[in-house]
N, C-alpha and C positions, 0 to 999 in steps of 0.2 A: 504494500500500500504506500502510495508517494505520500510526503510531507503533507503538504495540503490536504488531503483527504483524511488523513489521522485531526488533522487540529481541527476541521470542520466539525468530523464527530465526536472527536473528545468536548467541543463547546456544547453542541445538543446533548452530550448524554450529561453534562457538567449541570445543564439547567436543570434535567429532571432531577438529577441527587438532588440539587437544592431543593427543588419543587416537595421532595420527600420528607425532607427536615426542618421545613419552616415552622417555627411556629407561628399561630394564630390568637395571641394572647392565650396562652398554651390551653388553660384548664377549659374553655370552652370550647374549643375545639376537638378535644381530646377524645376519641372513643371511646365507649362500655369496653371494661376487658372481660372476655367471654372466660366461664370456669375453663376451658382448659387451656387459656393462656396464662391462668393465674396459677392453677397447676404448676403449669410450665416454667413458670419463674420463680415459682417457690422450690420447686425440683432443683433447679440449677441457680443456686444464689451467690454463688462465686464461679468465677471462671475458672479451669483447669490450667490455665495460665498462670493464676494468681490474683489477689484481689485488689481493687483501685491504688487502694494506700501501697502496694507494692513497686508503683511505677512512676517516676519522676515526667510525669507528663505537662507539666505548668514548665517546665524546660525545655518541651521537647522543639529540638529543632531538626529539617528535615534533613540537612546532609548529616546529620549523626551518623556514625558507624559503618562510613562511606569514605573510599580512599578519592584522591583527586581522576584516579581512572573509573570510578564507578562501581564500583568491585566488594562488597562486604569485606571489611577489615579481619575481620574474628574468621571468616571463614579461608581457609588456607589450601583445601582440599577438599572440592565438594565430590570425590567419591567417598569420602565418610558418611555423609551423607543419602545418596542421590545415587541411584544408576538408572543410567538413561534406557529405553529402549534399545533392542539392537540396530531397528529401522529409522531412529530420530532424525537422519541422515536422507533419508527417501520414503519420506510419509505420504501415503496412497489417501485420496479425499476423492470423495462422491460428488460428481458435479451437481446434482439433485441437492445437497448438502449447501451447497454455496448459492444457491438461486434464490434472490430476494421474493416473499410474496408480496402481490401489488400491495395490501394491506401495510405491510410496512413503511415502503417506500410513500404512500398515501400519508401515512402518523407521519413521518419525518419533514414532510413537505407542511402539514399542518402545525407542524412544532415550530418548522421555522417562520411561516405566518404570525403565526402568534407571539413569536418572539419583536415583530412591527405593530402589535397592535396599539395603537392610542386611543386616548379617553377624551371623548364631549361631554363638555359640561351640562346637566341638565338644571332647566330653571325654568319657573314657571308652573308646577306640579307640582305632585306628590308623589312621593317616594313609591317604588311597583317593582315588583318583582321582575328580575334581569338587571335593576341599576346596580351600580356599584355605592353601596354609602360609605360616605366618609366618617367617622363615627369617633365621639371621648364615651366611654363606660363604666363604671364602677360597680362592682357587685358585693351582695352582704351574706352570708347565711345566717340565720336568727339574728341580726345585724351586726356580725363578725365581719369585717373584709376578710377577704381571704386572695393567699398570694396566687399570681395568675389571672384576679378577676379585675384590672381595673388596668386602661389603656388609652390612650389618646391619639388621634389622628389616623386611626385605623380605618384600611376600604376592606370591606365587608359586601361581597356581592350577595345581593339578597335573591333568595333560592335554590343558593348552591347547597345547601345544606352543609355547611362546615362548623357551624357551631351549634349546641345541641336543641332538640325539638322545639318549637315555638318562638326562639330566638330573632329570626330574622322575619317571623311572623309579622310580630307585632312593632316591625320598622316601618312596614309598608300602612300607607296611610299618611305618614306624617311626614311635614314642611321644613325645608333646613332651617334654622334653627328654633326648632322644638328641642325642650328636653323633656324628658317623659318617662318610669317606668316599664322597666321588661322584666316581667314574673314566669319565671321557668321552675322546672323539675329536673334535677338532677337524677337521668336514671339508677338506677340499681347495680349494685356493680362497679359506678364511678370511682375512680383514687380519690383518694387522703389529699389535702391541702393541708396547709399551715398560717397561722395570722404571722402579722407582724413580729409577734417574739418566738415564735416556732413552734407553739402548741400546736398539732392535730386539730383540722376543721374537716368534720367527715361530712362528702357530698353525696355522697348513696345514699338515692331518695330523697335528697334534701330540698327544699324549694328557695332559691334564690331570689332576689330581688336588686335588679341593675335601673342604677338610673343613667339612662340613654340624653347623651345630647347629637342631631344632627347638624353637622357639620355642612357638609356641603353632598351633593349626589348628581354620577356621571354614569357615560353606559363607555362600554368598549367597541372599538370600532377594531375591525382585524380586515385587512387590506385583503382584495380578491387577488387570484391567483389568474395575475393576467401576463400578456408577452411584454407588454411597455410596464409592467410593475419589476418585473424581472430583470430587464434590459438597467432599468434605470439606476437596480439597487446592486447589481452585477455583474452588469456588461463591463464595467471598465475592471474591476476588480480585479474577477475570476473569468471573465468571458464569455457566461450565461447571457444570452439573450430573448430565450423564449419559453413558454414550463416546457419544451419538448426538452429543451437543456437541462433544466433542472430534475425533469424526473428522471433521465440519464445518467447524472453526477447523482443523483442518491443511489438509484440503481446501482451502478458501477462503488461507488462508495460502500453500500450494505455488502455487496458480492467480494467485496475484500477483507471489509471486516468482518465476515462471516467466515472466511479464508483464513484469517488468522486466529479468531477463535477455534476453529475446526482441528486448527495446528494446536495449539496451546490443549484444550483440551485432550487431544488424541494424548498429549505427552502427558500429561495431570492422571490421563487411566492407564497409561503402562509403563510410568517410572515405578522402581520402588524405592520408597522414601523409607529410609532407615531410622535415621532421626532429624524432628527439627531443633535448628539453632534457636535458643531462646533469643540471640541477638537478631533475629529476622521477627520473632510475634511480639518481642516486647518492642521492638521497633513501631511495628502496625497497633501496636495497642496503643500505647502512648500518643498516637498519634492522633486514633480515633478520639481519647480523650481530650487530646488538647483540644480537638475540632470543636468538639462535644460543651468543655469547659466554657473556652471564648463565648462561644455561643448563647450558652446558660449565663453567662456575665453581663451579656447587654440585657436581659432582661432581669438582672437582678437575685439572680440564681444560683446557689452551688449545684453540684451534680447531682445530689441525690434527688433535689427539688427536681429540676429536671428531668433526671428518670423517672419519676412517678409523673407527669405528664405525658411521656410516653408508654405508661401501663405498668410499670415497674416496681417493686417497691424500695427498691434503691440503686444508687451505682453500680452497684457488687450485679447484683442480677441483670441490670444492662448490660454490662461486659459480657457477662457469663454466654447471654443469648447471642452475642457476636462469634463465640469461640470457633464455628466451623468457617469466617470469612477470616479471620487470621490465621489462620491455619491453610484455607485458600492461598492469601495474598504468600506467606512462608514459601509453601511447597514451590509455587508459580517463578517468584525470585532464584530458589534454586536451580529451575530448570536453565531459566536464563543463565547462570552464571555457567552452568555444569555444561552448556552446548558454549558458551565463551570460551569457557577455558578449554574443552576440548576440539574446538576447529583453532583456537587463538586469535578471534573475530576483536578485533578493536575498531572502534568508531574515527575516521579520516580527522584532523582538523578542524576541517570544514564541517563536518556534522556536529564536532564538539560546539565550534562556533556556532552553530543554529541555535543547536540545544544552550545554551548560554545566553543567547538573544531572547527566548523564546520563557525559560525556566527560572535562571540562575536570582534573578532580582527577588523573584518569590519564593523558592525552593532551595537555593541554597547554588554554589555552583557541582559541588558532587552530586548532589540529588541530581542534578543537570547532565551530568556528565551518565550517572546509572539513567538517565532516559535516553541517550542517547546510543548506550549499548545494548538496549535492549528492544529498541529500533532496529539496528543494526543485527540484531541474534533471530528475530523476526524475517527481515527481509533474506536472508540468510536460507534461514526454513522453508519459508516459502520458494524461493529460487532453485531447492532440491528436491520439493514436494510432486506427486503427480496427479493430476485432477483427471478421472476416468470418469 
């Protein structure tokens, strides 16, 4: 897969993660956790890894435990490790395997619409389901605030259903600026909150009472998928000038990345991994934490508050539910290294320099430098691979 094609969809799949992690002035937003996810995270309340307080993650930086060639420092020998396949060299793929379905190519092309979409101001009405409210909030249980429930300047598309039963109900109807009462029920099931000094405010079942001010309300406009929309946003760029182009470049885009997936996997089910380095999942751990931390920080939060937003009932079991994606992310790093070091694939200069341009400001320049080898261990693979 060329350069440009990797960064295109690394930015699309970059928005969904986000789109997965945001919060929504978290506790209203927040799903019912179903018994057997509560189960499930009482089952596993610390990770096999280790638990939060084990990992210096409020330091974590990303070229940690990364030499200036890209390479894991600690690891010296990834056949201790790692043995590759005997065919890692001439991996056999299914052309049927790498064939994008229109549906796909369809979501990518509407992801990146959406990614132009703007907002009109509405005025003159009342608030109606499809606008977007702009919205300050404050909510009580038996007139305790509780952390999570009170926000300002928040757009709140009403209908979407993202904050819980009757919520966006009782927006519609009213004129920007009204401020007014929103009387919900907290389903069953709900997490734990905490007031201002950190006592337990249990919302299972509970009937809250928000007082709403509206602020201002717009709708979203998401731009047609035409040839002079295309031309105008991409003709100079990238060269696209019509959607016959663009459904093309995703086409050919998904048929790569599907390519490379198909590689990476194939190696992920016939290496055998003997052991992993702790210096690769505490790597990935800390990192998700720090992600995690920052995050929980702008809105006021340590981690554990945070994980029980996401269903949890603390950090410890946050982690724990991650254990099979760092254990992922581990084995997949070894692969990379273990076909480096044994073809002896280093990255040109010139790659280094991209990756540098591209990485190094936000990531570190060795983080920069391991993306740039693992480009390189990829296109590698692929160029040895056969598609029947």
């Amino acid at each position: 897969m060329n350069s440009t094609t990797r960064k295109i969809l690394c930015i699309l799949c970059a928005i969904a993660a986000a789109a997965c992690v945001i919060l929504a002035c978290f506790t209203l937003s927040k799903k019912k956790q179903t018994t057997e996810e509560a189960a499930s995270s009482a089952a596993a309340a610390v990770s096999r890894f280790g638990s939060v307080a084990d990992f210096d993650y409020e330091n974590f930086n990303y070229s940690d435990d990364l030499d200036e060639n890209g390479r894991w420092t600690a690891i010296q020998n990834t056949a201790d490790y790692i043995t590759l396949p005997a065919d890692y060299n001439a991996i056999s793929i299914s052309e049927a395997d790498l064939t994008p379905a229109e549906d796909d190519i369809q979501f990518q092309i509407s992801t990146l619409l959406n990614r132009y979409t703007t907002t009109l101001e509405v005025t003159g009405r009342a608030a109606q389901s499809g606008d977007i409210a702009n919205i300050d909030y404050s909510g009580t249980v038996d007139g305790v605030a509780f952390t999570g429930g009170t926000a300002e300047g928040y757009d709140l598309t009403l209908g979407s259903g993202s904050f819980i039963d009757g919520f966006e109900d009782q927006i519609i109807g009213h004129n920007v600026g009204d401020t007014f009462d929103v009387t919900v029920t907290f389903p069953d099931g709900y997490g734990d909150s905490t007031d201002a000094e950190g006592n337990t405010i249990t919302l299972s079942g509970k009937e809250a009472v928000f007082s709403v001010t509206l602020n201002a309300l717009s709708v979203s406009v998401t731009p047609e998928l035409t040839d002079e929309w295309v031309d105008s946003n991409f003709g100079t760029t990238d060269g696209l000038h019509t959607a016959d182009d663009l459904h093309s470049y995703f086409s050919s885009a998904l048929y790569a990345d599907n390519y490379e997936n198909a590689i990476v996997d194939y190696l992920m089910e016939n290496s055998e991994f003997k052991a992993l380095p702790s210096v690769l999942t505490s790597y990935y751990i800390r990192m998700f934490l720090s992600y995690y931390n920052q995050y929980a920080s702008r809105y006021g939060m340590d981690l554990d508050a945070f994980a029980q937003t996401q269903g949890y009932t603390d950090a410890d079991a946050m982690l724990a539910a991650s254990d099979s994606y760092f254990e992922h992310l581990a084995k997949q790093d070894l692969i990379f290294q273990a076909v480096a070091d044994a073809e002896n694939i280093t990255p040109t200069q010139e790659q280094i320099d991209a990756a540098d341009a591209e990485y190094a400001d936000t990531y570190g320049q060795n983080r920069a430098c391991l993306n740039a080898l693992q480009s390189c261990v990829l296109d590698w693979l692929e160029d040895h691979a056969t598609v029947s």
